[in-house]
matplotlib code that plots the C-alpha trace (Angstrom):
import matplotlib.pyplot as plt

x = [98.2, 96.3, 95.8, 94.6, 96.0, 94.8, 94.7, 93.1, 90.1, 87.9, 85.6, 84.3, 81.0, 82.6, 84.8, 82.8, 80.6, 83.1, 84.6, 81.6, 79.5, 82.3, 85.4, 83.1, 84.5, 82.1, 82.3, 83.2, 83.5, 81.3, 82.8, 81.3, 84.4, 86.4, 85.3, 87.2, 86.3, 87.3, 88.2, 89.0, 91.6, 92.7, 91.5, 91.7, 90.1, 89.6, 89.2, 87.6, 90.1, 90.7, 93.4, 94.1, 96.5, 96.5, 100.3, 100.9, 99.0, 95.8, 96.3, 93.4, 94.3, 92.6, 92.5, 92.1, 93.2, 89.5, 88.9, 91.2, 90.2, 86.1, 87.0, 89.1, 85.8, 84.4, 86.8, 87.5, 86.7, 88.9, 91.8, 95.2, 96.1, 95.2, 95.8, 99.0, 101.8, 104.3, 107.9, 109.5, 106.8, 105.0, 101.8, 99.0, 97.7, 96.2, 96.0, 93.1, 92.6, 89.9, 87.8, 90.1, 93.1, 94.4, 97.0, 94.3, 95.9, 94.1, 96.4, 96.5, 99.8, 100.7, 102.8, 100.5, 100.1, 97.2, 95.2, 91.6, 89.9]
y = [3.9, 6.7, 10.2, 13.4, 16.0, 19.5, 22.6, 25.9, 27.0, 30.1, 27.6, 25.6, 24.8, 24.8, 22.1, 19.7, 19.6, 19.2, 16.3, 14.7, 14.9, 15.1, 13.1, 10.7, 10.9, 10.9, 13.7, 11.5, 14.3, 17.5, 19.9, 22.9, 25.3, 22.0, 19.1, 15.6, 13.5, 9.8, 8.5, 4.6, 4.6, 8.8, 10.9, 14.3, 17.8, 21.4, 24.1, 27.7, 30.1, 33.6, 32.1, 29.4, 26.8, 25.5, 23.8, 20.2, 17.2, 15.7, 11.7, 9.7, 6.0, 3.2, -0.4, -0.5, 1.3, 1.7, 3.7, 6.4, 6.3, 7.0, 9.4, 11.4, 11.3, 13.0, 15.5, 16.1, 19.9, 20.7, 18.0, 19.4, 16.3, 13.4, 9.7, 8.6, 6.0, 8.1, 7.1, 8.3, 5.8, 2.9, 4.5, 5.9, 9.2, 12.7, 15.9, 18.4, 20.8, 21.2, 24.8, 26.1, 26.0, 23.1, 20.2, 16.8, 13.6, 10.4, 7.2, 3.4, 1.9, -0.8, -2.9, -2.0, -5.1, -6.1, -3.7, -3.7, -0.6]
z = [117.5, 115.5, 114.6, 113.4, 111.4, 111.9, 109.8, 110.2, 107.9, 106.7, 104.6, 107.4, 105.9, 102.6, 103.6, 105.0, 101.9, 99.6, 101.6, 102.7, 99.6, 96.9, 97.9, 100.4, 103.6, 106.6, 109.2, 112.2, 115.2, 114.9, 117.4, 116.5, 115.0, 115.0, 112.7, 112.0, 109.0, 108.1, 105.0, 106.3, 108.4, 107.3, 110.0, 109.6, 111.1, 109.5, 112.8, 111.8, 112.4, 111.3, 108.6, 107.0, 106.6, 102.9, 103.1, 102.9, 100.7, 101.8, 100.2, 99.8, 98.3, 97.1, 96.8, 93.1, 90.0, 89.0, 92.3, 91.4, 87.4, 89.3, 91.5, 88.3, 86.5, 89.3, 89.8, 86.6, 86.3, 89.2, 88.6, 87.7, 85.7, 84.6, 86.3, 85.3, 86.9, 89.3, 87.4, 90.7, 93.0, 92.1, 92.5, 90.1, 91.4, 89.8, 92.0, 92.6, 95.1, 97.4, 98.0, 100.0, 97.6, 99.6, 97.6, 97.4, 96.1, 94.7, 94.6, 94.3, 95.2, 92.3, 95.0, 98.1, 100.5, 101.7, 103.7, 104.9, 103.4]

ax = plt.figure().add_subplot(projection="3d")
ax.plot(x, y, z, "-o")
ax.set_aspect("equal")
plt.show()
C-alpha cells in the first residue's frame, strides 16, 4: 500500500525548486496547480491554492548518519539547530523550514532496520 500527503500552497514554483534542487527530491507527477515529488519511498504533493497549509512536519530520513551531517551543511543558513541525537528517540535529526514557513525534518534512525533506500 502507498500514499500521498497533500497540502495547499501560494509558492508553487517556489516549492518545487527548493525541493527538487535543494533537498533532492524528484518531481514525480506534474499536474499543473497540483505537483507530487518523491523522495524514495516519501511521496508527497504541494496544490496552488489561494492559502496555505504550513502545519505538520515534512521527515526526510536517511540511511547513514553522514547523510544527515551533508544535508546540514547544506542547509545550514536556514537550519534551526544543529544535528544532535533525539534523547526522547533514537534518532539524529536537525530541523529547517522550507520557503513556505513549512516544519522540514532531516533524520537517521540509530536502530533503523534494514530498508532499501
Amino acid at each position: 500500500m502507498a500514499g500521498i500527503v497533500f497540502f495547499k500552497t501560494e509558492m508553487l514554483e517556489e516549492l518545487t525548486e527548493f525541493y527538487v534542487h535543494e533537498v533532492g527530491c524528484s518531481l514525480w507527477m506534474d499536474q499543473k496547480d497540483c505537483r507530487i515529488f518523491r523522495h524514495g519511498t516519501f511521496l508527497f504533493a504541494f496544490c496552488q491554492r489561494d492559502a496555505a497549509e504550513t502545519g505538520g512536519v515534512l521527515t526526510f530520513f536517511y540511511p547513514e548518519r553522514r547523510k544527515v551531517d551533508a544535508i546540514y551543511d547544506h542547509f545550514r543558513e536556514i537550519a534551526l539547530d544543529r544535528p544532535k541525537m533525539n534523547p526522547n528517540y533514537p534518532i539524529y535529526n536537525f530541523y529547517a523550514k522550507d520557503p513556505e514557513g513549512r516544519l522540514v525534518e532531516f533524520q537517521y534512525f540509530t536502530n533503523a532496520p534494514e530498508w532499501e533506500f
